[in-house]
N, C-alpha and C positions, 0 to 999 in steps of 0.2 A: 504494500500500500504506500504510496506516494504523499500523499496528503493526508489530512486527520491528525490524530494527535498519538503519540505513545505514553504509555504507563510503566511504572514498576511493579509490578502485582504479585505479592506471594517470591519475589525473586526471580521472575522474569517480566521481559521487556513485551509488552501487549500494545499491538499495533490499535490501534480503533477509529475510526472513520472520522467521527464526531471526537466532540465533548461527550465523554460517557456520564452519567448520571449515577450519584451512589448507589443507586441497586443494583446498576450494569456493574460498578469496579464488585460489589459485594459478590454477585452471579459469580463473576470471573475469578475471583479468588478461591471461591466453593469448587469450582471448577479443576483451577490448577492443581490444587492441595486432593482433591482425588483423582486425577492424573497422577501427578506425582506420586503420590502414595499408593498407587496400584490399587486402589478403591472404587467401591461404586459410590454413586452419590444419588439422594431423592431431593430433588430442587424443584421448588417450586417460585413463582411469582405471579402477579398479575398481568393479565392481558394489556399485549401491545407498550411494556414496559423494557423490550429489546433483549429477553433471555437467548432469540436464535443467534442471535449478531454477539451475543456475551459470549455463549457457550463456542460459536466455531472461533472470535478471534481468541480466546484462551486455549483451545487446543491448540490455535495455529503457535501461537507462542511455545506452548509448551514443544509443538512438531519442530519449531524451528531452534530451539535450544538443544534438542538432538541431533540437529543435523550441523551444530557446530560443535556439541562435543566428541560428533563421528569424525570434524574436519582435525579437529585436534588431537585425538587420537592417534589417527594417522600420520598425522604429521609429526608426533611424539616418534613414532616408529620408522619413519623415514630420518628421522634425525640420527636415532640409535643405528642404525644400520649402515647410515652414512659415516660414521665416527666408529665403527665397529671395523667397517672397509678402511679408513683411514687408518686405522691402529693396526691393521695386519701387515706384516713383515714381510718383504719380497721373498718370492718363494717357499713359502711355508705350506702351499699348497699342495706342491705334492710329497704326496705321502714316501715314507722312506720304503726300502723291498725286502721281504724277511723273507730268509730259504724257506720252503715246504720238507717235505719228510723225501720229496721226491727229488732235490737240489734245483728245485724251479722257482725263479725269485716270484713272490706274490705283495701287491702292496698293502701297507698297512696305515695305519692313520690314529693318530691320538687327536685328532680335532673330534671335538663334542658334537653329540648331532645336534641340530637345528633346532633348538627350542617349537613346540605347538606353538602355533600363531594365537594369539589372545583371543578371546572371544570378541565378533567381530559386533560393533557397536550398529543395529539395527535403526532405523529410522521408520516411524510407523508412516503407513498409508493413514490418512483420514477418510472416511466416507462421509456424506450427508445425503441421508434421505429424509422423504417428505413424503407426505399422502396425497399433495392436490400440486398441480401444475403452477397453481396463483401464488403458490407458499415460495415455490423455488425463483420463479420470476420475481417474490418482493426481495426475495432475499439475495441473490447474483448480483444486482445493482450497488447494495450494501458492501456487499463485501470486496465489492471490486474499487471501491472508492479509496 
């Protein structure tokens, strides 16, 4: 979103269109913190008080805090690998040739294997469904804002 206003909400950065109204930051915080927490949550408000537009820009916050601690992550592990490679001594690659029982050199190798790769940092899909065609059309405009 280009325009509108951002928040700090719960510890993340919530893009919003507008001026949200304290029910909206309140939704959106209800929101984050069961996100966050791997929780459900039952939220309730009143009609036409902007719970659609609360609830998708608090996921998108949340979606989009993953997807920069997927970028740092990464880049955590392209740094180590890069300075892992720089730390390696010319030709220590290959491995030295130990006789067999049959006097045939075989090579051998005291380098460690390769660590598992970390668990790799997921970024969820968001869906939004709706039951009626009018819902999606008020709400595509909002959020495109």
């Amino acid at each position: 979103m280009a325009e509108g206003k951002s928040y700090l909400v719960a510890g993340f950065e919530v893009h919003f269109p507008h001026e949200a109204y304290g029910v909206q930051k309140v939704f959106i915080n209800q929101v984050l913190r069961a996100i966050h927490n791997e929780e459900n949550a039952l939220l309730e408000a009143p009609t036409g008080c902007g719970k659609t537009l609360s609830l998708l820009c608090g996921a998108l916050a949340w979606q989009d805090a993953q997807k920069r601690k997927k970028m740092a992550a990464e880049q955590l592990q392209k740094e180590k690998r890069d300075a892992e490679a720089a730390d390696a001594k010319p030709g220590t690659c290959l491995a030295p040739l130990k006789q067999n029982s049959k006097g045939v050199g075989e090579a051998t190798s005291d380098v460690d294997e390769p660590e598992d790769p970390p668990d790799e940092i997921r970024v969820p899909k968001i869906y939004y469904a709706t039951r009626t065609h009018s819902q999606i059309a008020q709400v595509c405009p909002q959020q495109q804002a």
